[in-house]
C-alpha atoms as a printed R data frame, in Angstrom:
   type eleno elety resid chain resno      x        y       z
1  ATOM     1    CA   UNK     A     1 11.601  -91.744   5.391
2  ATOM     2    CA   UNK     A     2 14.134  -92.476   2.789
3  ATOM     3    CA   UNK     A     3 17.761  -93.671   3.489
4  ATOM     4    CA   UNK     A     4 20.090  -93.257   0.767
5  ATOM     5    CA   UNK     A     5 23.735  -95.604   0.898
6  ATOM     6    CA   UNK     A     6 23.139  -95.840   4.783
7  ATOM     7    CA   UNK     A     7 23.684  -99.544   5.651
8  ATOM     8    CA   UNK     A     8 23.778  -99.092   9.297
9  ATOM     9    CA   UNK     A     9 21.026  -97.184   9.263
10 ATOM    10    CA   UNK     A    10 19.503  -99.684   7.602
11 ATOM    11    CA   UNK     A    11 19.903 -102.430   9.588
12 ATOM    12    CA   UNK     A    12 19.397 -100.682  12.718
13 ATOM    13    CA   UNK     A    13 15.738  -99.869  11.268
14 ATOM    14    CA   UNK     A    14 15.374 -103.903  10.093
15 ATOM    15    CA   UNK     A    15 16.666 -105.162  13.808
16 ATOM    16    CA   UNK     A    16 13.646 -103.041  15.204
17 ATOM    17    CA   UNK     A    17 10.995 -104.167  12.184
18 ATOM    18    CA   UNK     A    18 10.531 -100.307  11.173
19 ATOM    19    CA   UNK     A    19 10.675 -100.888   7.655
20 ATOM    20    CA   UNK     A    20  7.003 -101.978   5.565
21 ATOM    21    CA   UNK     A    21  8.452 -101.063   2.222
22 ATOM    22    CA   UNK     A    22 11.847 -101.562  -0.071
23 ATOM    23    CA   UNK     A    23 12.717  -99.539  -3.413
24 ATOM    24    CA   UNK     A    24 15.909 -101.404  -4.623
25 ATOM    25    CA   UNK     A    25 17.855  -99.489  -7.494
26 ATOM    26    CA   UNK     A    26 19.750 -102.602  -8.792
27 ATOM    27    CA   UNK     A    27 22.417 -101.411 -11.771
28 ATOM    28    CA   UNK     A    28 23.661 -104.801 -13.408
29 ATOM    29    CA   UNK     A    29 27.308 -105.072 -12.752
30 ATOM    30    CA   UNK     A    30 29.046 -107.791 -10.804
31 ATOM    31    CA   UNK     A    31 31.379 -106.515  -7.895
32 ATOM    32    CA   UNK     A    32 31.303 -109.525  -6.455
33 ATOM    33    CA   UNK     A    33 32.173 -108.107  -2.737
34 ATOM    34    CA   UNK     A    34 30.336 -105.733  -0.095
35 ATOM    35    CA   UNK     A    35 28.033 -105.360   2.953
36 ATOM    36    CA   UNK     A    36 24.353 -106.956   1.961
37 ATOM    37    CA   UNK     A    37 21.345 -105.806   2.823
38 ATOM    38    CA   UNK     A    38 19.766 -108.849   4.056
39 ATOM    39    CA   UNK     A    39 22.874 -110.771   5.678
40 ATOM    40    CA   UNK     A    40 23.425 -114.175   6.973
41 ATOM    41    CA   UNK     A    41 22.020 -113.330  11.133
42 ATOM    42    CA   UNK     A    42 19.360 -111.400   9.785
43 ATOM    43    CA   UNK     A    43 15.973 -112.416  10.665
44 ATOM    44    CA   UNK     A    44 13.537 -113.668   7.804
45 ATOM    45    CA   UNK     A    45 11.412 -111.004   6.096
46 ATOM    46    CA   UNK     A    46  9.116 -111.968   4.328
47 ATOM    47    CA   UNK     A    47  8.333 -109.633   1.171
48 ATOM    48    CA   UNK     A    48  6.104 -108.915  -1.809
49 ATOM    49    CA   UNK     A    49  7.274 -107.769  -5.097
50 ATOM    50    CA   UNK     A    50  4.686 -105.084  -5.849
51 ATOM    51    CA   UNK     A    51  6.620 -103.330  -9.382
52 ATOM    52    CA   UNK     A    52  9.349 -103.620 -10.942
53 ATOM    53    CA   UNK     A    53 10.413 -101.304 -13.653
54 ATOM    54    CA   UNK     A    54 13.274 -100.761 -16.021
55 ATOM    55    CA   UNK     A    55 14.469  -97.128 -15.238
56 ATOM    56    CA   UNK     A    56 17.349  -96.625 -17.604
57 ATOM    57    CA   UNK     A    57 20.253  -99.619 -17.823
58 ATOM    58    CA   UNK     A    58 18.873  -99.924 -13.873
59 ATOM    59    CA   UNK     A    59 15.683 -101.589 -12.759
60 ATOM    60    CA   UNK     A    60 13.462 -100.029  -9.673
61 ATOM    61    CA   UNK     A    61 11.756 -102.897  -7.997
62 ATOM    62    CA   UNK     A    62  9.262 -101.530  -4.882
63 ATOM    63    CA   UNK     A    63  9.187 -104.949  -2.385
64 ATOM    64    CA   UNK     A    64  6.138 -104.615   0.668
65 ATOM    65    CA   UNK     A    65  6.245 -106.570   4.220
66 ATOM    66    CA   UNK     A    66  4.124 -109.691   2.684
């Protein structure tokens, strides 16, 4: 399954432990304000960085349940 700019879909998926695998798209800008995918009443999860590529001015980093 892929979700797509779905934070609350997200995190509902997280709060159960449904997801093994992360592709982050990560464009360098600074906004310096939003909703965060791993927030402070999260629980830990623990991750691997298995790629990381530079796709463009983005860079596509794949992250696995460690």
């Amino acid at each position: 399954m892929t979700v797509t700019g779905s934070s609350s879909v997200v995190h509902l998926l997280q709060e159960h432990e449904l997801i093994d695998e992360y592709r982050l798209l990560t464009f360098p800008s600074i906004v310096g304000a939003g909703e965060r995918l791993f927030g402070p009443t999260s629980p830990p999860v623990h991750l691997a960085c298995v790629s990381s590529e530079q796709v463009g001015a983005p860079v596509l980093t794949q992250y696995r349940r460690a």
